[in-house]
C-alpha positions in Angstrom: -24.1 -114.1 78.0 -25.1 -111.3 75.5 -23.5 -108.1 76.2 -25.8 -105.3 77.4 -26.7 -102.3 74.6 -26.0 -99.1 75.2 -28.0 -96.5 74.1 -26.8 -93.5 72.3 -28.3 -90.2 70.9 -26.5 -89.6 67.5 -27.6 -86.1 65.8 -26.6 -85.6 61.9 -26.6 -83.4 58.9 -29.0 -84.3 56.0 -25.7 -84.9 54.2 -24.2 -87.1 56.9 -27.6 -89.3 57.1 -27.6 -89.5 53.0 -24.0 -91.1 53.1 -25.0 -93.5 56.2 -28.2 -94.6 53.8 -26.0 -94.9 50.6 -23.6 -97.4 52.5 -23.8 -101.1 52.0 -23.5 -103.8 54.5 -24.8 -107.6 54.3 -27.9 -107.9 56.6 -27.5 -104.1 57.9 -30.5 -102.4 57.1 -31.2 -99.9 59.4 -29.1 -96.4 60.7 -28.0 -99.0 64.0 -27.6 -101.7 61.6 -25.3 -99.5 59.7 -23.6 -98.1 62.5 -23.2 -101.2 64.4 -21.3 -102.6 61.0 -18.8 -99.7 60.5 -17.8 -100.9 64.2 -17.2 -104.0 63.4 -15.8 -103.7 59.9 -12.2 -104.4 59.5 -10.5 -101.4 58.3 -9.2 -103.5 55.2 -12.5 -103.1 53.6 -13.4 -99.2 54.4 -12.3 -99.2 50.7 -14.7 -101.3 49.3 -18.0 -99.6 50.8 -18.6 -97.1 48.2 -19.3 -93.5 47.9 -18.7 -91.3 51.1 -16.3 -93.5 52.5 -12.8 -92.2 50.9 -11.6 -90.8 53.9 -11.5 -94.3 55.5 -9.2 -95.6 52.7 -6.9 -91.9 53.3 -6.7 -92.5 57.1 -5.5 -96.5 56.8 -2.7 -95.0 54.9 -1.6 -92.6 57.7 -2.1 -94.8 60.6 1.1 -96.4 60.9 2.5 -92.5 61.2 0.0 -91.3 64.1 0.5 -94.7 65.7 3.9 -93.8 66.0 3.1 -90.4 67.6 1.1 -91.7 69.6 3.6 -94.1 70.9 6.5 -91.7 71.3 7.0 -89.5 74.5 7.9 -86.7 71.8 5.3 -84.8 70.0 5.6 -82.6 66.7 2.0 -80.4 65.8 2.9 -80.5 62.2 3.3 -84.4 62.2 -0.6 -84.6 64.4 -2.1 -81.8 62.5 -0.7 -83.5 58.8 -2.5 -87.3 60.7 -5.6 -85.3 61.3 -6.3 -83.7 58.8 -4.7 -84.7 55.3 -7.3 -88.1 55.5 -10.1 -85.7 55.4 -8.7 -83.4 52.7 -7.9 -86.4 50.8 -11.2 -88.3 51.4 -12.9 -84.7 50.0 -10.9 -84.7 47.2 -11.4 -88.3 46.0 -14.8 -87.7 46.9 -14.9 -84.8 44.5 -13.3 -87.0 41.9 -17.0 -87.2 40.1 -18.2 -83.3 40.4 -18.3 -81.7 37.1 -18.6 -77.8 38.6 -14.3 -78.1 38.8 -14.9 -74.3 40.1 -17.1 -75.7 43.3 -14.9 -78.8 43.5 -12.1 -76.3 43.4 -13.2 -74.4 46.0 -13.7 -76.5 48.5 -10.6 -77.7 48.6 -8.5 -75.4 48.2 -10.6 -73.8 51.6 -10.0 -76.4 53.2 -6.1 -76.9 52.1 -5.7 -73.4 53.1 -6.9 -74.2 56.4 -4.6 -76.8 56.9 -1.7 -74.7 56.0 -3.1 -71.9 58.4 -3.3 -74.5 61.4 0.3 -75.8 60.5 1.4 -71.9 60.6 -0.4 -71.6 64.0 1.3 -74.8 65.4 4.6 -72.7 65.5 3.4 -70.1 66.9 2.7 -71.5 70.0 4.3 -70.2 73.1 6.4 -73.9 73.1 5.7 -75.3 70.0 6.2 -79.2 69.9 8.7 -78.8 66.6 11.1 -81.4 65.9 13.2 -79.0 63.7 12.6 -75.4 64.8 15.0 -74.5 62.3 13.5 -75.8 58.8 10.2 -74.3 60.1 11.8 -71.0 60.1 13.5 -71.6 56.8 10.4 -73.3 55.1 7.8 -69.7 56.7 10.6 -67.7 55.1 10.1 -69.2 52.1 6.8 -69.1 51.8 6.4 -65.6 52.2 8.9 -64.5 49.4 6.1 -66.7 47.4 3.0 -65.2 49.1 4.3 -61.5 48.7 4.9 -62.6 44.8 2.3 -64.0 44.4 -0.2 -61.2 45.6 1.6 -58.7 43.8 0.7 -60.8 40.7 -2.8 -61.5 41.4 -3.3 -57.6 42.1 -2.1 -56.7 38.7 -4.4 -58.7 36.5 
């Protein structure tokens, strides 16, 4: 007995329906066809389906690290936020790979790098954070101011 279809309403960006378009499936033609075959795809080959799809390849190699996150009755931000979010600065950047504008290429990741370094900073400064090693984090956000104040001292004088 067929299984019953479920409808669903699905807005996207111009951007996000150009990459859906661009992506190649045997006998999937349509946006549902599409869809229905990045269900059903085996993760093994997100890496073969061209353009847009980097991320895919990025997150395969982090699964067996938020799999065991998820698994254990411990929790650590950093670990979740670096699952998260390195697949998708990863997938941008291979994505980028191509761009000539280096500046724009440049930019973008570096905005969004600096994000993730601005949500890892955040994670401790939760009322509990969830950090493994309380300690190092201190020691490592130490660290990394000596560099910032440097740093911005150097940029200021040029």
């Amino acid at each position: 007995m067929p299984s019953r279809s479920i409808s669903l309403s699905v807005r996207l960006t111009q951007e996000e329906s150009e990459r859906l378009a661009r992506l190649n499936f045997p006998d999937a033609k349509t946006p549902s066809d599409k869809i229905r075959a990045l269900i059903a795809a085996p993760e093994s080959s997100f890496a073969s389906l061209g353009d847009g799809t980097h991320t895919f390849a990025a997150r395969k190699l982090v699964k067996p690290a938020s799999d065991m996150l998820d698994q254990s009755d411990r929790q650590s931000d950093v670990l979740r936020l670096l699952t998260d979010r390195l697949p998708l600065l990863l997938g941008e950047l291979a994505g980028k790979a191509g761009d000539t504008d280096l500046k724009e290429a440049e930019a973008a990741i570096t905005e969004d790098f600096f994000e993730l370094i601005e949500l890892v900073l955040q994670a401790g400064l939760r009322r509990n954070p969830r950090l493994q090693n309380p300690e190092l984090f201190k020691e490592l956000v130490d660290d990394m101011r000596s560099s910032t104040d440097l740093l911005r001292t150097r940029l200021n004088s040029k």
